[in-house]
Residue frames relative to the residue before (quaternion, step in Angstrom):
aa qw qx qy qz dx dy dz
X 1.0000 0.0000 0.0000 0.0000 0.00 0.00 0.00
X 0.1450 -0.7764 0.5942 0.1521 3.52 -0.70 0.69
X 0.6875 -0.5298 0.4318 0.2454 3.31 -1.67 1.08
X 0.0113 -0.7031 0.7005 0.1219 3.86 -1.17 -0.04
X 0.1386 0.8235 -0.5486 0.0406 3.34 -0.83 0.28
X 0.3981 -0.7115 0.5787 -0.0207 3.14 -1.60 1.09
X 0.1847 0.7946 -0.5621 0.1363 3.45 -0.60 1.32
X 0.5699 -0.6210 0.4834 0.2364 3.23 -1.26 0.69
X 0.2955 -0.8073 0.4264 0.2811 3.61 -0.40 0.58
X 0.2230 -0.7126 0.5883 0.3105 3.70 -0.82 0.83
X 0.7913 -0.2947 0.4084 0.3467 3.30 -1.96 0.11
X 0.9118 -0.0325 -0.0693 0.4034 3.35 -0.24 1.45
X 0.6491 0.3092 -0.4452 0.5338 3.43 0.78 0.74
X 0.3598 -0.7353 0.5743 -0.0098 2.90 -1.50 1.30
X 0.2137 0.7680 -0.5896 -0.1298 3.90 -0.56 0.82
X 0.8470 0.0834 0.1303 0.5087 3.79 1.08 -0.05
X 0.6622 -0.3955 0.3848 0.5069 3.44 -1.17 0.51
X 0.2500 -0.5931 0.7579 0.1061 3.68 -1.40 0.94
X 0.4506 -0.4256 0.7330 0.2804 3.68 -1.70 0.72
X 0.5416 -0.6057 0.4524 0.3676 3.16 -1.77 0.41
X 0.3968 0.6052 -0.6174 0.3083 3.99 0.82 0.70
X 0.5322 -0.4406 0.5815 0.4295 3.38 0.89 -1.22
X 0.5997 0.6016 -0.3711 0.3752 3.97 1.28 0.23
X 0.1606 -0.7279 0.6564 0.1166 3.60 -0.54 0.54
X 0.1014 -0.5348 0.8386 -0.0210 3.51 -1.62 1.25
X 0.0028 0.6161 -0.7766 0.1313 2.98 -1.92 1.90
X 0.3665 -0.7469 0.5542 -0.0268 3.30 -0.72 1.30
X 0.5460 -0.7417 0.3868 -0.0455 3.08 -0.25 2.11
X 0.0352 0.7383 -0.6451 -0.1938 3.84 -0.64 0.05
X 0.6008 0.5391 -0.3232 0.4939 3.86 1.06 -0.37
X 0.7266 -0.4117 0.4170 0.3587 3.59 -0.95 0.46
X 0.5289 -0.6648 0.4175 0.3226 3.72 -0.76 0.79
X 0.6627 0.3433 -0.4637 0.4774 3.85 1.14 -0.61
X 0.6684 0.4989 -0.4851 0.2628 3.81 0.36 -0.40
X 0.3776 0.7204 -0.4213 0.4011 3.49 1.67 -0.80
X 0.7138 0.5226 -0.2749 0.3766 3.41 0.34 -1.98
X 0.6605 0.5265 -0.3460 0.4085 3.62 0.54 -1.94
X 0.7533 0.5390 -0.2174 0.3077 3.65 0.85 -0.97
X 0.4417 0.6301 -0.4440 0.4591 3.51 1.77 0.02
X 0.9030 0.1957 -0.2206 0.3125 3.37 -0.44 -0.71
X 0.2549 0.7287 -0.4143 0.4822 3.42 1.07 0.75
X 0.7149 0.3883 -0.1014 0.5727 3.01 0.72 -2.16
X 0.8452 0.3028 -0.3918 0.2012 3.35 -0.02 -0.94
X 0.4968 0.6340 -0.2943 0.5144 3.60 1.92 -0.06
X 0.6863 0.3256 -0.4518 0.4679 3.50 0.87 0.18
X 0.5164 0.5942 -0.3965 0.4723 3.82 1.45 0.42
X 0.4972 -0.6177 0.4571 0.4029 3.51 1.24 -0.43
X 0.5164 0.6013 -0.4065 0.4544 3.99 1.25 0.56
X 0.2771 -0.7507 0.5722 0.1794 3.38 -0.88 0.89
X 0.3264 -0.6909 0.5385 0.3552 3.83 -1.11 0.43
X 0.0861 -0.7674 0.6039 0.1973 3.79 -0.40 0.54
X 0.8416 0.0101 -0.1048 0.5298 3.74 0.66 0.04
X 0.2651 -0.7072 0.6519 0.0679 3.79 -1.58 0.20
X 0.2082 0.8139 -0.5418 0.0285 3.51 0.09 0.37
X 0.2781 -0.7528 0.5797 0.1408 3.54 -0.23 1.99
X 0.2228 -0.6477 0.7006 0.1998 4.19 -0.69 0.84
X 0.6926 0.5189 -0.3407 0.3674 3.77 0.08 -0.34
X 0.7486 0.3445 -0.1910 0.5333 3.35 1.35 -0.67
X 0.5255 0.5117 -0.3674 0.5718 3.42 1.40 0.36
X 0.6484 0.5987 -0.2865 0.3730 3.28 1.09 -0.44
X 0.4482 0.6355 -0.1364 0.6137 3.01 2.05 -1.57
X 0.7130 0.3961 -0.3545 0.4573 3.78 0.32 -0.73
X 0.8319 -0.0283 -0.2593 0.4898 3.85 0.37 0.02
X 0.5706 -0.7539 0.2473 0.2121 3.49 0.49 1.44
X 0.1316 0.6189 -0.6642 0.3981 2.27 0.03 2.50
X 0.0849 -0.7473 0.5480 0.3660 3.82 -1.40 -0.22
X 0.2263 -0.6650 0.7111 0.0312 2.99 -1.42 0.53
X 0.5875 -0.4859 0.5897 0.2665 3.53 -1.88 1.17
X 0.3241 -0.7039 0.4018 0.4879 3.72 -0.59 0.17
X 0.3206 -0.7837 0.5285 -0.0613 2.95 -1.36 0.65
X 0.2733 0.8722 -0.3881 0.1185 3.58 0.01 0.65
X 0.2024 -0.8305 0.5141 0.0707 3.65 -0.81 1.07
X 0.2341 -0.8152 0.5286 0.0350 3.35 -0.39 0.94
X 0.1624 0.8279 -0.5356 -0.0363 4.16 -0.16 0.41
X 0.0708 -0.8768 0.4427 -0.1739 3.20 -0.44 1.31
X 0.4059 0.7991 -0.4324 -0.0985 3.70 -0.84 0.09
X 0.5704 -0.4341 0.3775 0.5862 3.93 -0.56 -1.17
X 0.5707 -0.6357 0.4951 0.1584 3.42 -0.88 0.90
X 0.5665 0.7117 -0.2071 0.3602 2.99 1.26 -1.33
X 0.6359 0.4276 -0.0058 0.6424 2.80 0.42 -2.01
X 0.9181 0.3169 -0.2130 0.1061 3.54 -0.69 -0.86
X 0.4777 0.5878 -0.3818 0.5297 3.11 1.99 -0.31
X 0.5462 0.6801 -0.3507 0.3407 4.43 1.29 -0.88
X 0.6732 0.4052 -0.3526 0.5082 3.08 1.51 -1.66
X 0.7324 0.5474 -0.3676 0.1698 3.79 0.32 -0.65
X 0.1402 0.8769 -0.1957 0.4161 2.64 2.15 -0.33
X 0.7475 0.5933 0.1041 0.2801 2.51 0.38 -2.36
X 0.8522 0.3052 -0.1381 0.4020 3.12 0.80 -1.17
């Protein structure tokens, strides 16, 4: 079973066309939990922090439902991202 996954994009990193929400789908060849184990690894050797994980499949599992896994990951650089808000 390959992994799918859904992440928010942080300030500067680029893995693919974004939908116009701002979501990126990246299509996994490894198994959806090793995919997962493999996010914050990657996104900590880029200098991105994970501030949250939100497993849809295991929320689903909590009031018996199923769900494909499913997992959103939102992440970025403080640095950088607290200036733009700053900003706004």
């Amino acid at each position: 079973m390959t992994g799918m996954l859904s992440a928010m994009l942080g300030l500067g990193l680029w893995f693919g066309p974004a939908s116009g929400d701002g979501l990126v789908q990246i299509r996994s060849n490894a198994t959806a939990a090793a995919t997962v184990a493999r996010v914050e690894p990657a996104l900590a050797s880029r200098g991105l922090r994970l501030f949250a994980t939100v497993d849809h499949a295991a929320n689903a599992k909590a009031i018996n439902l199923e769900l494909r896994p499913s997992t959103v990951f939102i992440f970025g650089n403080p640095a950088v991202g607290t200036r733009v808000m700053q900003c706004a």
